[in-house]
N, C-alpha and C positions, 0 to 999 in steps of 0.2 A: 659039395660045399668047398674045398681044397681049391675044387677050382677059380673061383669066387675071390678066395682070400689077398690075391693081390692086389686084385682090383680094390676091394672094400680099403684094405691098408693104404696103398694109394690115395683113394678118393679121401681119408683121416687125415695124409699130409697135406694135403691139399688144403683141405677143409682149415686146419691149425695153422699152416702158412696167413692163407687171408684173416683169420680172427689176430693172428700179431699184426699182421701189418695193418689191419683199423686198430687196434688198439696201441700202437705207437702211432700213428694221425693222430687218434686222441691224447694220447700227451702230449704231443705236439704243438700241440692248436693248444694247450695251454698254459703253454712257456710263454713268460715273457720277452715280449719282443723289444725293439728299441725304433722309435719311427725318427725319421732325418728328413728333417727341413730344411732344404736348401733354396738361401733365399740372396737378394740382391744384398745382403749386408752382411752374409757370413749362414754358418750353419748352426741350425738349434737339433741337439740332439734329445729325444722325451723316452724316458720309461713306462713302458704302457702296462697298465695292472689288467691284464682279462679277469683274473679270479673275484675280483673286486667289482667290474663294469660291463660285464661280459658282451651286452648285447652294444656298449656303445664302444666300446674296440674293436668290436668283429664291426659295427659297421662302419668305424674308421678305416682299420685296415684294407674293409672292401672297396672304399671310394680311392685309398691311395692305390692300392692295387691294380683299378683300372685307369690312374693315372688322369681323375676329379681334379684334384689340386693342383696338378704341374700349370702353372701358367694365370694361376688368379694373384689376385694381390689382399692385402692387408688392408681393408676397406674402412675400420676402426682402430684407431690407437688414442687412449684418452692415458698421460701420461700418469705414472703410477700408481693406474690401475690394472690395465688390459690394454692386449692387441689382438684383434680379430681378424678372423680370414676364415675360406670356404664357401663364400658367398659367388655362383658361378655370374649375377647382375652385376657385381662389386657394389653395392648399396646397401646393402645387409637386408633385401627384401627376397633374397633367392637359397635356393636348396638342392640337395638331392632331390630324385620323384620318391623315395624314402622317409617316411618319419621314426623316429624311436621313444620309445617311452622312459621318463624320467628313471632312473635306477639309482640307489643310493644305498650303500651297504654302510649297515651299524656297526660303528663298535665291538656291538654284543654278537655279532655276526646275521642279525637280521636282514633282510634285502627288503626297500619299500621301494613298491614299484609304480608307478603311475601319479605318482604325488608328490608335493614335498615333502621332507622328513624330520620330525622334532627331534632326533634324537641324537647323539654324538655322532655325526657320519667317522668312517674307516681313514677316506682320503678326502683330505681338509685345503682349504685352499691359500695352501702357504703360498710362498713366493714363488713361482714357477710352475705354479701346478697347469695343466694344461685338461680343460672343461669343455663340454659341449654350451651352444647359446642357443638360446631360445625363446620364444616369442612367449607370453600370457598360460599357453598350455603348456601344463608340463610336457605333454606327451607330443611337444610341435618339433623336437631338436632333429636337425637333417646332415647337412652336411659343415656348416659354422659353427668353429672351434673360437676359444680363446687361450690365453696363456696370459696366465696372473701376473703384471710388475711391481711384485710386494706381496704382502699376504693379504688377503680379502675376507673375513671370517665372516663377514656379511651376508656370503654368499653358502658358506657352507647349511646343507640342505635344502637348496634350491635348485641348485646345477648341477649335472652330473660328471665329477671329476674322475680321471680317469687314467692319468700320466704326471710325471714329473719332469720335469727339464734337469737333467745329468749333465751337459755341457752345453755352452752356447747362451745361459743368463744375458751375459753383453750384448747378443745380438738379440737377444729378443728388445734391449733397455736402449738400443740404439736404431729400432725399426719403426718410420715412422709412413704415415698414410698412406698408401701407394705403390708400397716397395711389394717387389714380387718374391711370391714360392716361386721358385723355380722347377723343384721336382722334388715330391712328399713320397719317401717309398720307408719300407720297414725292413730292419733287418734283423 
């Protein structure tokens, strides 16, 4: 059995090595990030809440990640409301091959998922907040985004917000129809 014992010891490090390092991935994955808009009028910098929006951050950051955004443009700006972009037709009839489902976390810390939600949503759509768009179905939102100019409470519990603009308000208040992402990455 002596013989045995180093190997077994061994194979224990080993073993406790890879259980830290997936479990630092997972805290990882749920740090917020900071996603950067760089566009034809300056840079918008956003706070992205995962704990809050989980499934539509991770599928933000997946589309920035393989570099979806870089090169579309702003295909919606109706002035102190919203500016939209994501759309790969630039018409606002196009998407990821992805859909996600409406998520809206309460208040109270409830999560409603596939629907609207009556209740005091977490993140509200003040001035700057940065939401998914979406067609009739809750559950249609792909790869178009918006970014509130002003607060919109109209909206809150119907879209699923998910960020806040930390710097760069200007450029989103001075980006009109056409103007390009130039390159949407997360840091």
């Amino acid at each position: 059995m002596s013989q045995y014992k180093p190997a077994v010891i061994s194979l224990l490090v080993i073993a406790l090595i890879f259980i830290g390092i997936y479990f630092m991935g997972k805290s990882q994955g749920t740090k917020k990030g900071v996603a950067i808009i760089e566009t034809s009028k300056g840079v918008i910098k956003v706070q992205l809440y995962p704990e809050d929006a989980p499934k539509t951050v991770q599928n933000f950051v997946g589309l920035a990640g393989n570099g979806f955004y870089d090169g579309l443009k702003f295909h919606r700006v109706v002035d102190k409301f919203v500016i939209q972009g994501g759309d790969p037709k630039g018409d606002g009839t196009g998407g990821s091959e992805t859909n996600i489902p409406l998520e809206i976390k309460c208040q109270d810390g409830a999560m409603i998922e596939g629907k609207t939600a009556d209740c005091q949503p977490k993140l509200t759509h003040k001035d700057g907040a940065l939401a998914m768009a979406r067609s009739m179905d809750p559950n249609s939102a792909s790869s178009q985004f918006y970014i509130t100019n002003g607060a919109q409470p109209d909206l809150d519990g119907k879209y699923a917000v998910f960020g806040y603009v930390i710097e760069g308000l200007d450029v989103v208040r001075n980006i009109k129809q056409g103007d390009e992402m130039k390159k949407v990455y997360i840091e």
